[in-house]
C-alpha positions in Angstrom: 26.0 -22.7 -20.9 25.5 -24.3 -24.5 29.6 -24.5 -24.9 29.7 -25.8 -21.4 27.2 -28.3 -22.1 29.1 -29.8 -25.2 32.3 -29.7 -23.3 30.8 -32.0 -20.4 29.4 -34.0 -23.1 32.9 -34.7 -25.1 34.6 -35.4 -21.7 32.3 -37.8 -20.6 32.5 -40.1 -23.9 36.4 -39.5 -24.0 36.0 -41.0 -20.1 33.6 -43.8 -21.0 35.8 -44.6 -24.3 39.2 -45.1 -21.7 36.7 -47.4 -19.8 35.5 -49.3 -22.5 38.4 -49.7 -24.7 41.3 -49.1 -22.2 40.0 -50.0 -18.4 41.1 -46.8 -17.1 44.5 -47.6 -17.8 47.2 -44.8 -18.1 49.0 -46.9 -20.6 46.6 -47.2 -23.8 49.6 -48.5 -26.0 50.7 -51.4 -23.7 46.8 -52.7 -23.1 46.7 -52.8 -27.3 50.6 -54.3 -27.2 49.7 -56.2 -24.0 46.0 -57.2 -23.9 45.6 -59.4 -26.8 42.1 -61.1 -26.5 39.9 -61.2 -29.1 37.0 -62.6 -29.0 33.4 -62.3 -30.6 30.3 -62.9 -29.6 27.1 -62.7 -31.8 24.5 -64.5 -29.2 23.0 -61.9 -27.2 23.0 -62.9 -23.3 25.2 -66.4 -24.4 27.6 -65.6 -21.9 26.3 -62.2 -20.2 26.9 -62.0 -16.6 24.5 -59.8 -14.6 27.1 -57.4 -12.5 28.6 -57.3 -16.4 25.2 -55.9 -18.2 24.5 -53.7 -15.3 27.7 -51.7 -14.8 27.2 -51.3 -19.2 23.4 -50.1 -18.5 24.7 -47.4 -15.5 27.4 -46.5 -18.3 25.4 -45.1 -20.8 22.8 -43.4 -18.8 24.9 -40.6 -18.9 24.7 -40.6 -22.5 21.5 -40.2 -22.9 20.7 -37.6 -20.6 23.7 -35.3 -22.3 22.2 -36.1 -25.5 18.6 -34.7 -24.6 20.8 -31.7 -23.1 22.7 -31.2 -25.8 20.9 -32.0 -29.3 17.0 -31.0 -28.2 15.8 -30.6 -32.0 17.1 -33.8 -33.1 14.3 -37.0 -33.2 14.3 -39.7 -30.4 14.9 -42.1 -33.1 18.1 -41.0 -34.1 19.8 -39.8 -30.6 18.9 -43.6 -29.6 20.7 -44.5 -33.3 23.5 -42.8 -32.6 23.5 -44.4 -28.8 23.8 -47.7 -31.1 26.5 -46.7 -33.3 28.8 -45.6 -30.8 28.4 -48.9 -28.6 28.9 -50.9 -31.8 32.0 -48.9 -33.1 33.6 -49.5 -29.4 33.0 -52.9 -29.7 34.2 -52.9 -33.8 37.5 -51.1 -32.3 37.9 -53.9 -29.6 37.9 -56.6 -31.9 40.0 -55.1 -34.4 42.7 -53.8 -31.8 42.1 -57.2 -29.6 41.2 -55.7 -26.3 39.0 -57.0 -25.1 35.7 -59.4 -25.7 33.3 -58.1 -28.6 29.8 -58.6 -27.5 26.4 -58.4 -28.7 25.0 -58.4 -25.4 26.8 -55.0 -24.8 25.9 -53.4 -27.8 22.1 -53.9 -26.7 22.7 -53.5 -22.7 24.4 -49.9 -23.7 21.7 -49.2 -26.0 19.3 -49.6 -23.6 21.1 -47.7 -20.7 21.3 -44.8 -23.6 17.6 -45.3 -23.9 17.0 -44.9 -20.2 18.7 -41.9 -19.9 17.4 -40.1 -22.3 13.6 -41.4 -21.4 14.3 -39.5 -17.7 15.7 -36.8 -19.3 12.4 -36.2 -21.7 10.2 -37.6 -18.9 11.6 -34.5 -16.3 11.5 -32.6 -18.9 7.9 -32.6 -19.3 7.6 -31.5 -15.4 10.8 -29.0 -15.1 11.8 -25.9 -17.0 14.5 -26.8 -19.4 17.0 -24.2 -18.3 16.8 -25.8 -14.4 16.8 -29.7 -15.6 19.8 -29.0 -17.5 22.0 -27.2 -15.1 21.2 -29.6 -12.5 22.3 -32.1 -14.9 25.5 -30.0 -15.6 26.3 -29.7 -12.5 26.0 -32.9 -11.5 27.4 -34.2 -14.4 30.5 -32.4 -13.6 30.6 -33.7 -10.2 30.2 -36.8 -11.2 32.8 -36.9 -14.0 35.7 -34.8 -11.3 34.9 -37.5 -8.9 35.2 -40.9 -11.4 38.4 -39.1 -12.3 39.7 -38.1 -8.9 39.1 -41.6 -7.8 40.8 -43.5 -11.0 44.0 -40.9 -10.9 44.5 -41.2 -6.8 42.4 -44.1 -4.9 42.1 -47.3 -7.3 44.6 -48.4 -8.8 44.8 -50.5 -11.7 47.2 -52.7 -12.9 47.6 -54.8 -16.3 
């Protein structure tokens, strides 16, 4: 279940890098050849937009929760650190490719959806063997992650 685990986990933040940096596209090379927008912004909620800091707060849930699955012996502190650094590194690669809008506010709106999820996951937890919380999550997880896929690849269709 372990290697599972770490699978689902490396999927999902290959998935939620393509969303980040790329919008789902199929074409990463012609969004960076394309796409040319950079922008930074170092005000936190200067220009947020609600729908915006929501959609990045529901993105990293995920992330939490597979980290409390997957890295149980490693301090609260530093699974929310490392929540951090990956939000600021996507936002660091945005900037430097010019993808996209580099924002403060979503460095701390992802950190905090990181933060939830991994709060429910050591809340639950508390209340649910370990081995049952985690396959559920697993198994939803996977469902989850075939469906956000199955719906990019055949229903919505994005163009640049």
């Amino acid at each position: 279940m372990r290697a599972f685990s770490r699978t689902l986990f490396a999927a999902y933040l290959l998935v939620l890098l393509w969303l980040v940096l790329f919008k789902f596209s199929y074409d990463p090379f012609a969004v960076i050849r394309d796409f040319q927008t950079r922008s930074l912004n170092l005000i936190p909620f200067a220009y947020a937009r609600n729908s915006e800091m929501i959609a990045n707060v529901i993105a990293f849930i995920p992330f939490g929760v597979m980290l409390g699955v997957n890295f149980k012996q490693v301090l609260f502190k530093y699974k929310i650190g490392t929540i951090f650094a990956f939000s600021l590194l996507a936002e660091i690669i945005q900037y430097v490719l010019g993808i996209g809008a580099s924002d403060i506010t979503d460095v701390i709106m992802n950190t905090l959806g990181g933060l939830m999820g991994l709060a429910g996951y050591v809340g639950l937890s508390k209340h649910t063997r370990d081995r049952n919380l985690d396959l559920g999550i697993l198994v939803a997880g996977s469902l989850m992650l075939l469906t956000i896929l199955y719906l990019r690849i055949f229903v919505f269709i994005v163009r640049y």
